[in-house]
C-alpha positions as CSV (number, residue, x, y, z in Angstrom):
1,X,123.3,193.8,101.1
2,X,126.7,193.3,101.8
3,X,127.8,194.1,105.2
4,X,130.9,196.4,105.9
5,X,132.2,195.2,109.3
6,X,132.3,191.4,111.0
7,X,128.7,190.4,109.8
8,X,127.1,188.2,113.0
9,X,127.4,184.2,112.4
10,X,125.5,183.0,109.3
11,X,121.7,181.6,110.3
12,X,121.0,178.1,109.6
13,X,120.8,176.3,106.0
14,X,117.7,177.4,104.3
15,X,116.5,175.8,100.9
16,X,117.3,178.0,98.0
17,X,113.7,179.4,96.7
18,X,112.9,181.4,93.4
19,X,113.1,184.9,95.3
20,X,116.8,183.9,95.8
21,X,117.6,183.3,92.1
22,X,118.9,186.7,91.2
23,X,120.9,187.4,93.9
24,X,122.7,184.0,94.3
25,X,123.6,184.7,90.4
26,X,124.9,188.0,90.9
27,X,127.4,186.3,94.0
28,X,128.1,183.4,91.7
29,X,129.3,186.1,89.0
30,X,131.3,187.8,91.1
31,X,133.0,184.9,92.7
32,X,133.6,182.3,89.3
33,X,133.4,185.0,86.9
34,X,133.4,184.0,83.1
35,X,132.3,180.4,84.3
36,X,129.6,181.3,86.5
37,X,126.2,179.6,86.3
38,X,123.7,182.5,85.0
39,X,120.0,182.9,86.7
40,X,118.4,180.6,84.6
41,X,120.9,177.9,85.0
42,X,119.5,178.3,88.6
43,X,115.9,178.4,87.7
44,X,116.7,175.1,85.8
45,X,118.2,173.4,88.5
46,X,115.5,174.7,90.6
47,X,112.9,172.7,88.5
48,X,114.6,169.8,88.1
49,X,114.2,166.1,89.9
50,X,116.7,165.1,92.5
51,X,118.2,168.5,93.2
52,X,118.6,169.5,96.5
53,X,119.7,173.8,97.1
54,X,120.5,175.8,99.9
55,X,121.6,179.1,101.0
56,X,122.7,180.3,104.4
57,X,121.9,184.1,105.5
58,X,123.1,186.5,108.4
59,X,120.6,187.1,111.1
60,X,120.3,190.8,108.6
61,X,119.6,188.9,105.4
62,X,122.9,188.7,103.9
63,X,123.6,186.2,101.4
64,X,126.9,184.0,103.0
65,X,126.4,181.5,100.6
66,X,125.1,178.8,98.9
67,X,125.1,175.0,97.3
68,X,123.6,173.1,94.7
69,X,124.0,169.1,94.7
70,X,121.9,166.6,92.3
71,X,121.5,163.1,92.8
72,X,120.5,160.7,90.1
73,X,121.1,157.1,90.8
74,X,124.3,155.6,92.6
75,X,125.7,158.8,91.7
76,X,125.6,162.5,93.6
77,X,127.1,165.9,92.2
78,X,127.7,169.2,94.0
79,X,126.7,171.3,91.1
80,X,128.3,174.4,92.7
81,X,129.4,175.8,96.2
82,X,130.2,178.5,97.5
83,X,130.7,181.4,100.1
84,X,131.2,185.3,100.2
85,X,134.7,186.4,100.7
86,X,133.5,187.8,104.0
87,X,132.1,184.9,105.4
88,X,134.8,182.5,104.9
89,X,136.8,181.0,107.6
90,X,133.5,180.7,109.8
91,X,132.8,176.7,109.2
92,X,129.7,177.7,106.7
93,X,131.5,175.5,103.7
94,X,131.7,172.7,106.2
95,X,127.6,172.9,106.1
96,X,126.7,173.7,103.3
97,X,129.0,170.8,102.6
98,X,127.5,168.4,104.8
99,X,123.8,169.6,103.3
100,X,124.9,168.3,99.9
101,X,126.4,165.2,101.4
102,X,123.3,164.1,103.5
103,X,121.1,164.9,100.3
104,X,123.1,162.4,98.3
105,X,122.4,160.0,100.9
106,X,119.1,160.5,101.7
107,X,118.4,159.7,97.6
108,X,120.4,156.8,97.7
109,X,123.6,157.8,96.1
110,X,126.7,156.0,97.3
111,X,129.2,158.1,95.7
112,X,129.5,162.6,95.8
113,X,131.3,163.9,93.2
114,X,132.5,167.5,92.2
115,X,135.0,169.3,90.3
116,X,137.0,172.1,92.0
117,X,140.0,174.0,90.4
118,X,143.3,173.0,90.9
119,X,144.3,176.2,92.4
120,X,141.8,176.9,94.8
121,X,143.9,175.3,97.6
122,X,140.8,176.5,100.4
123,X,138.3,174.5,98.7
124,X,140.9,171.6,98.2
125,X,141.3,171.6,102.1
126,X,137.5,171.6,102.9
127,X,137.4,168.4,100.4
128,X,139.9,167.0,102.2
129,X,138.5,167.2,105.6
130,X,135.4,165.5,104.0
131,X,136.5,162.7,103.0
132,X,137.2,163.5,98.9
133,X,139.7,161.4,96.9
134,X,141.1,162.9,93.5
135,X,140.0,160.4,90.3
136,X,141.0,162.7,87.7
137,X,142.4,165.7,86.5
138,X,140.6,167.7,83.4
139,X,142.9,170.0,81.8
140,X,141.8,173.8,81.0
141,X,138.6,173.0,82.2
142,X,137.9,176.2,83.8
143,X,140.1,177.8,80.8
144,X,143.2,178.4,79.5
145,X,145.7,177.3,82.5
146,X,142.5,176.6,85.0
147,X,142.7,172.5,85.2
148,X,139.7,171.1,87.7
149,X,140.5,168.1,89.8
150,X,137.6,165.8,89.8
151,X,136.9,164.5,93.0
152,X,135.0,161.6,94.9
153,X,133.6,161.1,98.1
154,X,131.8,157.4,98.8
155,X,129.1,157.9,101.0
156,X,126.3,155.4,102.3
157,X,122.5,155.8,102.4
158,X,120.5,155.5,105.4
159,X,119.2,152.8,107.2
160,X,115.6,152.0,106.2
161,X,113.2,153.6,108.4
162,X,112.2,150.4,110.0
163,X,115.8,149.1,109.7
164,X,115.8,148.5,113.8
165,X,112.7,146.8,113.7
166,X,113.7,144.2,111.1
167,X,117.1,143.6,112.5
168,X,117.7,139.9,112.9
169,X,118.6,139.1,117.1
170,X,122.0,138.6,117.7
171,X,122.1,135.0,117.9
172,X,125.2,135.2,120.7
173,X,123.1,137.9,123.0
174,X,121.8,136.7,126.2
175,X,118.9,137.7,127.5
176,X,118.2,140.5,130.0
């Protein structure tokens, strides 16, 4: 269901569900290619603890993208990100973005981390805007030629629920 002409503005993040699988895969081959995860690397991460998965839709159905993070520990991972050729430009990386860094916080993580190759400048710039730091550099990583920067954004994890409630006074306030 790709459209031809300006598509209207994606819909709001949805989680990614099983009846997404296949076609998230087939976009995820056609954008990464030999490296691309395959169905059942989405099924896995599907089934797996601490993952959190969204796609994003036009108000017609079609797929604009889609993210993956994990979070085990101190320690978050966007597993994959990404967004049709046609949809770029339109802020959607920025959310689905923001949807991965909220999940690491929400599970405690204090640090997101992700690979992204070197020569993908787009994708270097939305890092950027977010906060990410380089820590390393892994040579061929994508293949021959294809290095992958590994990248860090710290994050923090939410207040407790209560966290207002059990806030010591402010021993210098005056009362009302």
């Amino acid at each position: 269901m790709s459209p031809t002409a300006a598509p209207p503005a994606p819909v709001p993040l949805a989680r990614l569900r099983w009846w997404d699988v296949a076609e998230v895969a087939a976009l995820e081959a056609d954008l990464f290619g030999p490296t691309a995860w395959s169905a059942e690397l989405f099924w896995s991460e599907l089934a797996a603890p601490g993952r959190g998965a969204w796609v994003a839709r036009t108000a017609d159905g079609a797929l604009a993208g889609y993210a993956v993070a994990a979070a085990a520990g101190p320690d978050a991972d966007v597993q994959t990100i990404a967004t049709a050729p046609w949809a770029r430009g339109r802020g959607l990386g920025d959310a689905l973005l923001v949807a991965c860094e909220q999940h690491a916080a929400l599970l405690g993580a204090t640090a997101l981390l992700l690979e992204v190759d070197a020569g993908n400048a787009p994708a270097r710039r939305l890092y950027a805007r977010h906060g990410f730091e380089q820590l390393a550099r892994r040579r061929d990583y994508y293949g021959p030629g294809a290095d992958a920067l590994v990248l860090r954004r710290r994050t923090s994890p939410p207040p407790p629920a209560d966290a207002t409630a059990a806030a010591p006074a402010d021993p210098g306030a005056r009362p009302a």
